[in-house]
C-alpha positions in Angstrom: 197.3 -68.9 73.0 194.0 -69.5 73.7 192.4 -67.8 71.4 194.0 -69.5 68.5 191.6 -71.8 68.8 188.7 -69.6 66.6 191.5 -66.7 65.3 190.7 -69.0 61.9 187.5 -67.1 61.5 188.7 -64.0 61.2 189.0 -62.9 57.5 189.0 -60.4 54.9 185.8 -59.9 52.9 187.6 -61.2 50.1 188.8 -64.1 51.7 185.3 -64.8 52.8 184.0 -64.7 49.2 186.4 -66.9 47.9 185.2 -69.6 50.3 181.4 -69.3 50.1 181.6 -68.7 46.2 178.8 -66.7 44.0 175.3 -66.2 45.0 173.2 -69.5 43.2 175.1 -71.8 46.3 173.2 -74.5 47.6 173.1 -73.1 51.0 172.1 -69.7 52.0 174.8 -66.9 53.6 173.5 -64.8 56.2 175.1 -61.5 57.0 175.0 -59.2 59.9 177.1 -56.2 60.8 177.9 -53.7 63.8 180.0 -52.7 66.0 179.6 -54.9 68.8 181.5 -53.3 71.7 180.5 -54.9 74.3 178.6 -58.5 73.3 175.6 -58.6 75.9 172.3 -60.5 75.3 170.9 -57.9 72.6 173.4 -59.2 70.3 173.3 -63.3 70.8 169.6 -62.7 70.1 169.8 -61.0 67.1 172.9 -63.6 66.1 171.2 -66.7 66.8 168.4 -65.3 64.8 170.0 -64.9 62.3 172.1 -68.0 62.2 168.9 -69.9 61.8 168.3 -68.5 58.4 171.1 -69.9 56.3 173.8 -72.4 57.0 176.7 -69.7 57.4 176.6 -67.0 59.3 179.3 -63.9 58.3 179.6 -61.1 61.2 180.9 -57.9 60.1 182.5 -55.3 62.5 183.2 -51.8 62.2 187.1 -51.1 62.4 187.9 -48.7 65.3 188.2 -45.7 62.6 184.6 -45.5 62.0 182.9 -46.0 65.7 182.7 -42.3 66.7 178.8 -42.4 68.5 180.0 -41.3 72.1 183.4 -40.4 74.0 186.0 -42.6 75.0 184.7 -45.3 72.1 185.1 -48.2 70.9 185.6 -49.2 74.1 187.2 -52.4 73.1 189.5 -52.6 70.3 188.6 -53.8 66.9 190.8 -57.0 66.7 189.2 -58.0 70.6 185.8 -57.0 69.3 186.4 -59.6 66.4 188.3 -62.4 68.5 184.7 -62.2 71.1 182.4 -62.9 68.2 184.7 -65.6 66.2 184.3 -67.3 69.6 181.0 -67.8 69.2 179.9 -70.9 68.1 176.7 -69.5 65.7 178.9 -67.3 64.2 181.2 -68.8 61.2 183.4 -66.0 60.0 183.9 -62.7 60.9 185.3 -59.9 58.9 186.8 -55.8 60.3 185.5 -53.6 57.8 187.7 -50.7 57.2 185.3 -48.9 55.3 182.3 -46.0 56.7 179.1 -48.5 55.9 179.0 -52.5 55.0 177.8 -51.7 51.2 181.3 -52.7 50.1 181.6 -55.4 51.9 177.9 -56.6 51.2 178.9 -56.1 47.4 181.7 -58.1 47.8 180.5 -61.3 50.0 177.1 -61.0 48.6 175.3 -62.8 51.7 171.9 -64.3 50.7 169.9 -62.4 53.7 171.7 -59.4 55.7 169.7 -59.2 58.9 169.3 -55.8 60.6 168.3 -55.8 64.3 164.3 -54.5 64.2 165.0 -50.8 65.3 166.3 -50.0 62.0 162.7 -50.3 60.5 161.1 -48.4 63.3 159.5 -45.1 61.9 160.3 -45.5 58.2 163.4 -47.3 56.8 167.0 -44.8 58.1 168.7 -43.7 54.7 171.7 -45.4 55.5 169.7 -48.8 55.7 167.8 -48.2 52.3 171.3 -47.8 51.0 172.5 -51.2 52.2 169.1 -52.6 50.9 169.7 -51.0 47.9 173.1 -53.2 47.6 171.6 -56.4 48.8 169.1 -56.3 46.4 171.2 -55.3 43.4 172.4 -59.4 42.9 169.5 -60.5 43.8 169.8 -60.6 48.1 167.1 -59.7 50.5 167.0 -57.8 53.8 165.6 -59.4 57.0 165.3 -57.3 60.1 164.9 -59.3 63.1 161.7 -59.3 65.2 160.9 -56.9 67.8 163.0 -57.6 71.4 164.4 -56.0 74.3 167.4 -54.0 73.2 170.3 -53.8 75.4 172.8 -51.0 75.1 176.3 -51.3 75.1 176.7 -48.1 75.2 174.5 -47.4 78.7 176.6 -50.7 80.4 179.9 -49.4 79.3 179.3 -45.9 81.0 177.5 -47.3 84.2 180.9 -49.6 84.8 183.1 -50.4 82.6 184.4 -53.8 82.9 188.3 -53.9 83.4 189.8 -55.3 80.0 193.0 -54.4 80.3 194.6 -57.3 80.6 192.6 -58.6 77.0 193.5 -55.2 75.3 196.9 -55.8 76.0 197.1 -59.3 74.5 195.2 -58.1 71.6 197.3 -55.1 71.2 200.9 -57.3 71.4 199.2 -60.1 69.3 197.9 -57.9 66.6 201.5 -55.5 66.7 203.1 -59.4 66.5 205.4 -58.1 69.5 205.1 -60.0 73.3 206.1 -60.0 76.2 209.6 -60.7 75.7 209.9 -57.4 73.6 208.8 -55.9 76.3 211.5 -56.8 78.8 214.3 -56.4 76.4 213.5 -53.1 75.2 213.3 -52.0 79.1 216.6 -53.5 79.6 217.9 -51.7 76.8 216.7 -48.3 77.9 220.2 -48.0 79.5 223.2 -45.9 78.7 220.7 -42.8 76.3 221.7 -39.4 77.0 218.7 -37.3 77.6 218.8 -33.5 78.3 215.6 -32.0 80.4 214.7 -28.7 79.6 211.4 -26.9 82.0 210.5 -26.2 85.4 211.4 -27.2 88.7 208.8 -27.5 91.2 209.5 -28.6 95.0 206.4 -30.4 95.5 205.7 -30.0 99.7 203.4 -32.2 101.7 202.4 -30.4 105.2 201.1 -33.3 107.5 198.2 -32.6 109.6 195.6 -33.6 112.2 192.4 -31.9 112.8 192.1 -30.8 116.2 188.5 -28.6 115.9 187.2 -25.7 114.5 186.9 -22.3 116.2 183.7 -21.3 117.7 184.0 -17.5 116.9 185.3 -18.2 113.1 185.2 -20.3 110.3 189.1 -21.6 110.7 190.1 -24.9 111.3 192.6 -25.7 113.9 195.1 -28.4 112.8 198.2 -30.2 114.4 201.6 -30.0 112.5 202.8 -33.9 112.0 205.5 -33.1 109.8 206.9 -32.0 106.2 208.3 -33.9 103.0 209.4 -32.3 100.0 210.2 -33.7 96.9 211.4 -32.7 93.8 209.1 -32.0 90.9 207.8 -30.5 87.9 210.9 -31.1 85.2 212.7 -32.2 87.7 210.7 -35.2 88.9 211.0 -36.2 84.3 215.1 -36.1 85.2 214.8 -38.2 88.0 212.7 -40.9 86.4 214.8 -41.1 83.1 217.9 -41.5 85.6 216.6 -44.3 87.1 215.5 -45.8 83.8 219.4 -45.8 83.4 219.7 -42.8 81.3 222.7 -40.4 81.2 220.8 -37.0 82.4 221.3 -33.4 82.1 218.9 -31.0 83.5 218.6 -27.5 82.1 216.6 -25.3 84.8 215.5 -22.2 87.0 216.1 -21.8 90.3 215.8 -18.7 92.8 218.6 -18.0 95.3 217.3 -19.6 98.1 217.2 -23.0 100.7 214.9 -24.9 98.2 217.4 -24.4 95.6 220.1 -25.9 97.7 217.6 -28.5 98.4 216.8 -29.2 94.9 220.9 -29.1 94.3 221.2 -31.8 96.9 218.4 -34.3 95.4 219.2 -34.0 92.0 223.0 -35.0 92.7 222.5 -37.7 95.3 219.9 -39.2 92.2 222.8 -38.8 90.1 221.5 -36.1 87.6 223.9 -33.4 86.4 222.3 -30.4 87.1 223.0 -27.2 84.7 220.9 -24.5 86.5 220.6 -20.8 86.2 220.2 -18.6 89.2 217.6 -15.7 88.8 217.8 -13.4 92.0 214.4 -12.1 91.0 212.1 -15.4 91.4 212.0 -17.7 94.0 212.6 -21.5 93.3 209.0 -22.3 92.8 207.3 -24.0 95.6 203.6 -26.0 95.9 203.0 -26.9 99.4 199.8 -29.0 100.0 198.4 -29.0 103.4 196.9 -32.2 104.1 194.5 -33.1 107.4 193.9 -36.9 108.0 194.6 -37.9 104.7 192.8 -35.0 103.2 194.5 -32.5 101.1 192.7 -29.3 102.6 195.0 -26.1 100.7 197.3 -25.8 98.3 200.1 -22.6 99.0 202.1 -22.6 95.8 205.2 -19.7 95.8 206.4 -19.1 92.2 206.5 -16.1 90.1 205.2 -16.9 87.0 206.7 -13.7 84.8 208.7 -15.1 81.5 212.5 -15.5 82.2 214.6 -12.6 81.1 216.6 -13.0 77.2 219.6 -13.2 79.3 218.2 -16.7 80.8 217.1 -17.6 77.7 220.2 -17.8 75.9 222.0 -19.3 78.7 219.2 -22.0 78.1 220.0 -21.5 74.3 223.8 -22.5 74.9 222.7 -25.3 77.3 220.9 -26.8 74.4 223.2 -26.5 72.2 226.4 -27.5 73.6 225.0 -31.0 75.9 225.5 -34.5 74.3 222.8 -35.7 73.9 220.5 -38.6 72.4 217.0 -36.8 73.2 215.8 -33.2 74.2 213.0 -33.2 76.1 211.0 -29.6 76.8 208.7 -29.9 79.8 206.5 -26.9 80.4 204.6 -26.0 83.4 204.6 -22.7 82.6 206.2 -21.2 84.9 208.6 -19.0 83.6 211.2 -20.8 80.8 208.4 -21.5 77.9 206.2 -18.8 76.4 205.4 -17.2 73.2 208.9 -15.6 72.7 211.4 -18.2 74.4 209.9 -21.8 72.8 211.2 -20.5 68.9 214.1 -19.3 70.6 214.8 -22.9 72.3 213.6 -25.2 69.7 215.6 -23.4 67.1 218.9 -24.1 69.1 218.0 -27.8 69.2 220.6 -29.6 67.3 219.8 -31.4 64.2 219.2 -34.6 64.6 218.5 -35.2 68.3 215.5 -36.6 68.9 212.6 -33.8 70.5 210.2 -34.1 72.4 207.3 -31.8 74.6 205.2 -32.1 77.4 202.8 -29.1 77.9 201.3 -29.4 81.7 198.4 -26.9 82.3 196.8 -27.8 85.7 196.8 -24.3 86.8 198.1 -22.4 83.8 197.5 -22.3 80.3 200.1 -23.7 77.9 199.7 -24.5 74.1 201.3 -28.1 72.8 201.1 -26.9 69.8 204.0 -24.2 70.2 206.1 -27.4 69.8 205.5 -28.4 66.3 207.4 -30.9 64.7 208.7 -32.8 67.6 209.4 -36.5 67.4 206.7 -37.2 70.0 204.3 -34.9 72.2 202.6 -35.9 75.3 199.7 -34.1 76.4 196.4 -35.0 78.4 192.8 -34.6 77.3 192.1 -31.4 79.0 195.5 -30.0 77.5 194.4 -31.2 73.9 191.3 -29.7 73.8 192.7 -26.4 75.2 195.2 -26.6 72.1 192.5 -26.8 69.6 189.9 -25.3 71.5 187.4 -27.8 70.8 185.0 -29.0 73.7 183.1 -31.4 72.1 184.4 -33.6 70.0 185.0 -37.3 71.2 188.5 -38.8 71.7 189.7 -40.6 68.2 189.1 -37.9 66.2 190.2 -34.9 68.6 193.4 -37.0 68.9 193.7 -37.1 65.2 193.4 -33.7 64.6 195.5 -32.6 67.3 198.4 -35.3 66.1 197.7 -33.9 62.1 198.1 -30.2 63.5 200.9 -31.0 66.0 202.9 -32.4 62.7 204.7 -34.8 65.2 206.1 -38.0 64.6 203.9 -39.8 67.7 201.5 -38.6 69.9 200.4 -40.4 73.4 197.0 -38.7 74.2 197.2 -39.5 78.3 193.3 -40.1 80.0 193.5 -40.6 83.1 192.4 -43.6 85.0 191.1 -44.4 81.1 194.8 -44.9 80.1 196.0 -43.5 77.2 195.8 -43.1 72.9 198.7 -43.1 70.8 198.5 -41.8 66.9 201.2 -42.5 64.7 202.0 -42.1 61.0 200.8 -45.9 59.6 201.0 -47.8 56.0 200.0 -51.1 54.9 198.1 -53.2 57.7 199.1 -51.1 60.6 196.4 -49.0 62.5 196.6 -44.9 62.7 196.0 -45.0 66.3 195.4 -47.8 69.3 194.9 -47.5 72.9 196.0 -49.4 76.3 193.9 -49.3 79.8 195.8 -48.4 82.9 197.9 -50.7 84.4 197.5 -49.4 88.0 196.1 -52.2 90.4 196.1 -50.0 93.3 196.1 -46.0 93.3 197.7 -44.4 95.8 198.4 -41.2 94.4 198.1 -40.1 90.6 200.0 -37.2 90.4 202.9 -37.3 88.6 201.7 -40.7 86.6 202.3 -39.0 83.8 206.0 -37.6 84.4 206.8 -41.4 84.2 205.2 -42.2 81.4 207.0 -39.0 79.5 210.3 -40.5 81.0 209.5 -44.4 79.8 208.0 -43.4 76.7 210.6 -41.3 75.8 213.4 -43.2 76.3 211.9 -46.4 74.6 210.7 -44.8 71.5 214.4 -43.4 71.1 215.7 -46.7 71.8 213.4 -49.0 70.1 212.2 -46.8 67.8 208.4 -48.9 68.6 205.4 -46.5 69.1 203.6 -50.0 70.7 206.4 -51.0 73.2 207.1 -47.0 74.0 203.6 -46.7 74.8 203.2 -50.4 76.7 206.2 -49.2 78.9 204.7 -45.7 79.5 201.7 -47.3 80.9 203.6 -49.3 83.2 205.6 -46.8 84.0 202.5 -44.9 85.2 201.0 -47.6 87.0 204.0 -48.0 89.1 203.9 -44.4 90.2 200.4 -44.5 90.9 200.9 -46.9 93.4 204.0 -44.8 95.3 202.7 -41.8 97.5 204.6 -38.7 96.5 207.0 -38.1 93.7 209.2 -41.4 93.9 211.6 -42.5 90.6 210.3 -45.1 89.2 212.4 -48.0 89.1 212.9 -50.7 86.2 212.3 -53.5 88.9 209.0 -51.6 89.5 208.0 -51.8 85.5 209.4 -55.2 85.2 207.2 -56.2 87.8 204.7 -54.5 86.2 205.1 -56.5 82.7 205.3 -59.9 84.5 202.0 -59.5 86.8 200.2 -58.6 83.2 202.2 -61.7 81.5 200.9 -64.0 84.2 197.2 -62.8 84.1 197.8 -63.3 80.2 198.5 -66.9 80.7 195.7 -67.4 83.4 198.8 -68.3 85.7 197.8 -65.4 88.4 
């Protein structure tokens, strides 16, 4: 790859020492260190500055870990952030440091001159600087700060636009995982032949087609033109669907009222091929989310559910469901509608077999559900807004909410889902591989979001069990997502769709499209 070219420079800060030997050298080691998110003209400035007083110039970068100064950050990957300045030609090492602040590092390369940038000395000397100073000067080092400049923020041209890097956090993701692209279309083939067993809600997801014809003079009530109706099937059901056509053996556990949407659901769910294993409650109608849309525009939403907990009758019919189907992988998906609340998710996860692989999806768009109810489950998928509700925590920023939440959770994997940002997974990590990385979105064209994130769950799932790979699960997830962003309405996603997914990002990889 291209990049091989300069991936020579990137060490450790042992490594580096080892090279440039003990202070006394004939030629002076400069030293500089950041975070360097986005490299912009600030920075090449301050680096060329600094290149011009020694003969070396050693760049470190804070790991991902440690960069926690605003949402949604680093915004590019440590290993990325590392590759951009090794390609630099002033710079002639570069080093990730894992640790809080550079002391240990400085104590270890023992640069000649560590240059700051000249804000650091505005208004008296920040502790944390006097600190490094401190080390610098311990063997004998001195501490240049760089002349006064314009400052450009990385942080202000990240949040006005962020440049579109998915394509670079990808390569740096498989490069630095040592997977490629090739795992990535074997482990989709493979995701054939898994049982899977669906456990949650079905919704029948309605689409009411309009035109505006006017308004009425006397009231404020729009008049509109009735183009037509499509329903789909959603909610849990929409999950069952995808892992079908992933190539998954699938069982779906459900609800339904007594009614023409259940026969409806009934109908879609066998011509998809899913075994359906529902329960009938004569008391509830099958729930029912029609959006009225005028022109394009989705003007009402007129949802028909009753949201009451299902009767301990239903539950243990669930209970026995859960019990007695094959399966590889149990997955719980709660909209909260009825099946999961405070007295039925024990009841249900305690008649999960031993063994089978668990996971949750808690979906709280209009009601409130708790991921955490779900604790020990091989992997957990909820979004931002979900999270936060679960630990009821505003405020803090993305890494470390997603840490906490994953630490709290006691799951084996956690994908953090965010949107058009893409998504975060934490994992339980030794040696040299990283707590937590993140992939962009993959979706070239949205047509309509909803229900990204039921493919991902489906993908995800199905890899992970398969592969038993947090990177590819999540990788194929995000594909998986993509595609259904691009489909209008709840469509199964495909494997065609995903490989063609993989394939467009391989070719962008090799500057071949």
């Amino acid at each position: 790859m291209i990049d091989d070219a300069y991936k020579h420079k990137i060490k450790t800060a042992a490594e580096i020492a080892a090279i440039i030997g003990a202070p006394g050298r004939k030629k002076k080691i400069v030293m500089c260190h950041g975070t360097f998110d986005l490299v912009h003209p600030g920075h090449i400035r301050h680096l060329v500055y600094a290149r011009s007083k020694g003969a070396k110039l050693i760049v470190g970068v804070t790991a991902d870990h440690h960069v926690k100064k605003a949402d949604h950050r680093p915004f590019v990957p440590e290993g990325l952030r590392a590759l951009n300045l090794a390609a630099l030609e002033t710079v002639d090492y570069v080093t990730i440091d894992p640790h809080a602040t550079p002391i240990e590092n400085i104590l270890t390369i023992k640069p000649d001159y560590f240059v700051k940038g000249y804000e650091y000395q505005k208004g008296g000397l920040h502790p944390r600087t006097a600190e490094e100073k401190q080390a610098v000067e311990s063997y004998g080092g001195e501490v240049i700060f760089t002349p006064g400049d314009i400052v450009y923020s990385s942080s202000a041209i990240i949040e006005s636009g962020p440049p579109d890097l998915a394509v670079e956090k990808l390569i740096n993701l498989l490069d630095g995982e040592n997977r490629t692209f090739d795992d990535l279309k074997k482990a989709l083939a493979g995701l054939s032949g898994a049982k899977a067993h669906v456990v949650g809600d079905t919704i029948v997801d309605s689409l009411t087609v309009t035109s505006m014809i006017g308004a009425s003079g006397k009231t404020p009530t729009l008049s509109v033109r009735y183009e037509g109706k499509r329903d789909y099937v959603g909610g849990a059901g929409i999950v069952a669907k995808h892992l079908k056509a992933a190539g998954a053996d699938v069982t779906f556990s459900t609800v339904l009222g007594d009614d023409a949407l259940a026969e409806f659901v009934r109908n879609d769910l066998a011509e998809a091929g899913v075994t359906l294993n529902d329960v009938v409650d004569l008391t509830r109608p099958t729930i029912n989310k029609n959006a009225i849309v005028a022109d394009g525009y989705r003007m009402l939403k007129i949802d028909t559910l009753d949201n009451r907990a299902i009767s301990e009758q239903i539950c243990k019919q669930l209970c026995r469901s859960i019990r007695d189907v094959p399966a590889d992988a149990v997955m719980f998906c709660d909209f909260r509608h009825g099946i999961f609340n405070g007295e039925s998710i024990p009841l249900l996860t305690a008649a999960i077999p031993e063994g089978r692989f668990k996971v949750a999806d808690s979906q709280v768009a209009s009601r409130w559900g708790n991921i955490l109810q779900f604790k020990g489950f091989d992997l957990i998928t909820p979004n931002e807004k979900e999270a936060r509700f679960s630990l009821g925590d505003q405020d803090t920023v993305i890494r470390p909410l997603g840490t906490r939440l994953y630490e709290e959770a006691l799951c084996k994997v956690l994908i953090l889902k965010l949107g058009a940002r893409g998504s975060m997974t934490f994992r339980q990590a030794g040696g040299e591989l990283r707590t937590f990385f993140g992939v962009d979105s993959f979706a070239d064209h949205v047509v309509d979001a909803v229900g990204s994130g039921d493919a991902l769950l489906a993908y995800a799932t199905l890899a992970l069990k398969t592969t038993g790979d947090e990177v590819i699960a999540t990788i194929l997830g995000a594909m998986a997502a993509a595609a259904e962003c691009e489909l209008d309405g709840n469509i199964p996603v495909e494997p065609a769709m995903v490989m063609k997914k993989i394939e467009t990002y391989e070719r962008r990889a090799n500057f071949s499209a």
